[in-house]
C-alpha positions in Angstrom: -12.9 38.4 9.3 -14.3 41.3 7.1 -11.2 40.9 4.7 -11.4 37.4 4.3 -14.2 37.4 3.2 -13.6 40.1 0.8 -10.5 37.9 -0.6 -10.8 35.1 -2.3 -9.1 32.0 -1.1 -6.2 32.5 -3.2 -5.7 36.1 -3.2 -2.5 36.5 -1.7 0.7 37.2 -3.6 0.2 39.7 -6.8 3.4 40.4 -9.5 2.7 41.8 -12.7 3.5 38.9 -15.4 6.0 38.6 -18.1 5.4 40.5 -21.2 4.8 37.2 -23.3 2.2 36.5 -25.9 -0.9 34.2 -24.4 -1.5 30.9 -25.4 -4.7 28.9 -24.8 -5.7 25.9 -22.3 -6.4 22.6 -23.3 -10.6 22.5 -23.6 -12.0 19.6 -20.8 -14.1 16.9 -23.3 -12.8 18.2 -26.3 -9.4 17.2 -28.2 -10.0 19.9 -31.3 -11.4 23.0 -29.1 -13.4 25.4 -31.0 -13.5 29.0 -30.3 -15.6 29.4 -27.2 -17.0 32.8 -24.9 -14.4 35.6 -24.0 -14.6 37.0 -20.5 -12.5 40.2 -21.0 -10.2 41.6 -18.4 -8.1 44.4 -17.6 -5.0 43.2 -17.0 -2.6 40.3 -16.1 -1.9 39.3 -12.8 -0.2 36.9 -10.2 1.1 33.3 -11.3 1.5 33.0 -7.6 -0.3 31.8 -4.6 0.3 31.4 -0.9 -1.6 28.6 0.2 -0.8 27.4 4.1 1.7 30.1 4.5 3.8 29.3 1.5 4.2 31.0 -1.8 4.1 28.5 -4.8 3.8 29.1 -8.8 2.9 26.2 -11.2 3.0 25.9 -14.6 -0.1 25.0 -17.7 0.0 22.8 -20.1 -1.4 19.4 -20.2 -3.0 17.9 -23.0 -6.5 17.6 -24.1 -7.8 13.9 -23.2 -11.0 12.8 -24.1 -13.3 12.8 -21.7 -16.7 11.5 -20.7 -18.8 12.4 -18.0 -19.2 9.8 -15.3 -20.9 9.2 -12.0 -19.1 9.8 -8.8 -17.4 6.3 -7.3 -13.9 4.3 -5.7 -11.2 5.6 -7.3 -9.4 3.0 -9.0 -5.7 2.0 -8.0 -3.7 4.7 -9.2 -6.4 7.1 -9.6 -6.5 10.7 -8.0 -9.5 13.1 -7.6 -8.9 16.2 -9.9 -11.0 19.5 -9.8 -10.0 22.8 -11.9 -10.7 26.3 -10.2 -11.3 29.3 -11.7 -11.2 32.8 -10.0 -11.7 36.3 -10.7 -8.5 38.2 -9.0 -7.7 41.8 -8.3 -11.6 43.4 -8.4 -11.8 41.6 -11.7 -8.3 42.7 -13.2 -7.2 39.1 -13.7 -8.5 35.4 -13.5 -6.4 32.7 -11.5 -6.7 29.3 -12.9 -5.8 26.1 -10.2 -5.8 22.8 -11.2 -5.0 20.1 -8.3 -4.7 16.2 -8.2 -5.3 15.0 -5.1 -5.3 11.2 -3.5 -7.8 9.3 -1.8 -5.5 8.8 1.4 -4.7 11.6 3.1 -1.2 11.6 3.6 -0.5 10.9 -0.2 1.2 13.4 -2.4 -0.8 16.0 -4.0 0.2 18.6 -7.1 -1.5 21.6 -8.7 -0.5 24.1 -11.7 -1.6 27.8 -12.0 -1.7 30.0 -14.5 -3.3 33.8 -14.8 -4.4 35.6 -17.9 -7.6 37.8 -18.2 -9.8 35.9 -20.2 -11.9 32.6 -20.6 -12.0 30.4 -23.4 -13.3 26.9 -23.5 -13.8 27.1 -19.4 -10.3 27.8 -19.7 -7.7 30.4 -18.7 -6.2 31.8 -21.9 -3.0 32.3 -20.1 -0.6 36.0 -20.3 2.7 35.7 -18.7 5.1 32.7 -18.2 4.7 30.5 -15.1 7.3 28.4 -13.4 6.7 24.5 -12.4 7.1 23.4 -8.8 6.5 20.6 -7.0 3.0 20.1 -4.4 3.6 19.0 -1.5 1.8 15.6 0.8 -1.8 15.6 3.2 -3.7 18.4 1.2 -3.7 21.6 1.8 -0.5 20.6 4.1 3.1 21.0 2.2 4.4 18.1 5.0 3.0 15.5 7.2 3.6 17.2 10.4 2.1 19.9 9.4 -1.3 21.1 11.5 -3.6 20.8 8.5 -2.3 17.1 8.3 -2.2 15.9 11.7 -5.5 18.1 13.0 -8.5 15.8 12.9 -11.0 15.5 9.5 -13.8 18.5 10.3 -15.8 20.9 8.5 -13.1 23.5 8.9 -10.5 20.9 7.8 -12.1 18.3 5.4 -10.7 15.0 4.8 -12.1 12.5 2.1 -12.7 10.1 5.4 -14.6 12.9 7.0 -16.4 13.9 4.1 -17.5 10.1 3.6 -19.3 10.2 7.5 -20.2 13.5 8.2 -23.9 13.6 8.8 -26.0 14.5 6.0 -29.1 16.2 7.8 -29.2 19.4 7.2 -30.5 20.3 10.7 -27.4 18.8 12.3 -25.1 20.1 9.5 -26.4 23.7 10.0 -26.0 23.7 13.7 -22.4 22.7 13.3 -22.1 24.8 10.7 -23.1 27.8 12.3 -21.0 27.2 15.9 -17.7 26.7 13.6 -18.2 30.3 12.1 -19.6 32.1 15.4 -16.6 30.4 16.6 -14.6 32.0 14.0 -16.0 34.9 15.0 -14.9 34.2 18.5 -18.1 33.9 19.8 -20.1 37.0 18.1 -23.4 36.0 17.3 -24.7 39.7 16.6 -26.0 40.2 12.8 -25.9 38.6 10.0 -21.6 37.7 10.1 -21.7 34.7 11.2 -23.9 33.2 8.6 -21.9 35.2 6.1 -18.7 33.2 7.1 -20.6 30.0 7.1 -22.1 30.4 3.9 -18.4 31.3 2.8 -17.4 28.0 4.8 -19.6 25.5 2.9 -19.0 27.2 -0.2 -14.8 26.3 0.4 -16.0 22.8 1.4 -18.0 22.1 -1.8 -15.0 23.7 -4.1 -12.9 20.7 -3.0 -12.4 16.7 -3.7 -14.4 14.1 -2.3 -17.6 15.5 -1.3 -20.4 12.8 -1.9 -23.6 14.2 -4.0 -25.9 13.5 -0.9 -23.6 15.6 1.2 -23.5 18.2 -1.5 -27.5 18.1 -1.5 -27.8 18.3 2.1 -25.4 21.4 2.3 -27.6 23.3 -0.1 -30.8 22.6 2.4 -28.6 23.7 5.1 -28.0 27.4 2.8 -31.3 27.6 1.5 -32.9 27.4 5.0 -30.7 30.5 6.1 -31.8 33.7 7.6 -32.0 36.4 5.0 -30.9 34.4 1.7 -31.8 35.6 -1.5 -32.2 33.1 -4.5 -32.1 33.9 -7.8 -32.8 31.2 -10.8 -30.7 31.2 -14.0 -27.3 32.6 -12.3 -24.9 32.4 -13.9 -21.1 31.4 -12.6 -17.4 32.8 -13.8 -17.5 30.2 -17.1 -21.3 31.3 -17.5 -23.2 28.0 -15.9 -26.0 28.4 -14.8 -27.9 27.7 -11.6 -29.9 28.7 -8.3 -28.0 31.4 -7.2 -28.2 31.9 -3.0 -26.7 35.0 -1.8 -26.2 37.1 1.3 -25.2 40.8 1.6 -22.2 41.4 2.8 -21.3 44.4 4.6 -19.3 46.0 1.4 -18.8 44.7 -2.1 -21.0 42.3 -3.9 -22.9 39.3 -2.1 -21.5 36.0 -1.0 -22.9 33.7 -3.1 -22.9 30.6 -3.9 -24.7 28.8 -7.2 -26.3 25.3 -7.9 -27.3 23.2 -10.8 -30.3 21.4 -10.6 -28.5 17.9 -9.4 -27.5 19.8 -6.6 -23.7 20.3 -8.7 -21.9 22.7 -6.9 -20.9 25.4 -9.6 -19.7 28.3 -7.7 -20.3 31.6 -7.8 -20.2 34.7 -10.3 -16.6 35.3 -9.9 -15.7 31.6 -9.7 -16.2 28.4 -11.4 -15.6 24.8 -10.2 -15.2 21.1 -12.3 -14.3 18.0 -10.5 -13.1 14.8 -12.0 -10.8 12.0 -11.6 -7.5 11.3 -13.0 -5.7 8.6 -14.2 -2.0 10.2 -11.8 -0.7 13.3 -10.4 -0.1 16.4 -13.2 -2.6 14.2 -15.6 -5.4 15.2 -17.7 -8.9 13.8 -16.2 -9.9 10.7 -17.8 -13.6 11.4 -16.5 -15.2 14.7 -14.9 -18.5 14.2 -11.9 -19.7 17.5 -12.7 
């Protein structure tokens, strides 16, 4: 459990990337990007990720829309939830950039591109290597239907737009349940300070994905705020240089598990990680409206 939560959620597969020159992401609200903040790196990376036991590599390159923010609401026919992932790699050597579309309906088809590069521009990866499309898969984070992660019920560990939509929102309730997934995790341990390490890992996972209503997203912060031993700091800054309430724990090695909030209760990450959500007009499309 110690190494997961060392890893990031997509740390899995690394391969040193082509020698070809970088060229930069598409800016989110902007159609004419200017030149934005540089987050220097060492070095290239992975343009590949194992997510539920498979190893997948997707391509960059859609084009700038214009966008506007908007409040969250139905998704319109056609319409998929979109959110865009950044993630320091490799102790800092390397940022991995996700972008996934994802339906309302569980069982739908979902799709996601990577790319890898070692620097930021615009909230964007300025990719550094060449990256090879391939198709998503159907029931997010499932590749098939009868897959576990599909046919498992909507939980906390395994959170469905359905579930997200009635899970409770007070944060007494959600912290109890909280807590028994990870000491369960744990498989049973209750000593120290682990098991609200792995939960505060767990809801931080949950709020990185689609479909989580702001009122749940508000409730969740009570629920970390409220745990033993956090630390908050004000004016933390995440991986694109948001900033937030910052709400840490130690964590036996490395830096703190942490997880950041705007004022709105926006979830915004962490300082080696940065989350958007939006919607989408289809699958591989640019947003035509971001929530956050």
């Amino acid at each position: 459990m110690n190494t997961e939560l060392e890893d990031s959620l997509a740390d899995a597969l690394r391969a040193k990337a082509n020698a070809v020159a970088p060229s930069r992401m598409p800016r989110l609200g902007r159609a004419a990007p200017a030149r934005g903040r540089l987050v220097p790196l060492v070095a290239a990376a992975v343009a590949a990720v194992a997510i539920g036991g498979a190893a997948i590599v997707l391509a960059p390159g859609d084009a700038a829309p214009a966008v506007k923010v908007a409040t969250p609401g139905a998704l319109a026919p056609g319409e998929v939830y979109y959110s865009l992932r950044l993630t320091s790699q490799a102790n800092g050597q390397a940022i991995m950039e996700k972008q996934l579309w994802q339906p309302r309906q569980r069982t739908g088809e979902w799709r996601q591109r990577m790319a890898t590069g070692r620097t930021i521009e615009n909230g964007r990866v300025v990719p550094a290597g060449a990256v090879t499309p391939r198709p998503g898969g159907k029931c997010y984070p499932a590749y098939k239907v009868t897959d576990e992660n599909c046919t498992a019920p909507g939980s906390w560990l395994n959170p469905t737009v359905d579930f997200l939509a009635t899970a409770p929102r007070d944060p007494a309730t959600i912290g109890e349940q909280f807590h028994a997934a990870a000491v369960a995790q744990l498989e049973g341990d209750q000593s120290g300070d682990l098991a609200y390490l792995v939960e505060l890992r767990m809801i931080g996972e949950l709020l990185a994905g689609n479909g989580v209503p702001p009122e749940l997203s508000g409730a969740l912060r009570q629920v970390v705020a409220a745990m033993p031993g956090i630390a908050v700091t004000e004016g933390m800054a995440n991986l694109t240089g948001a900033q937030g309430t910052g709400y840490s724990l130690p964590k036996p090695k490395g830096n703190p598990q942490t997880v950041i909030f705007k004022a709105d209760n926006t979830y915004l990450g962490s300082p080696t990680e940065s989350i958007r959500h939006g919607i989408a007009p289809g699958l591989g499309q640019p947003p035509s409206r971001m929530l956050d």
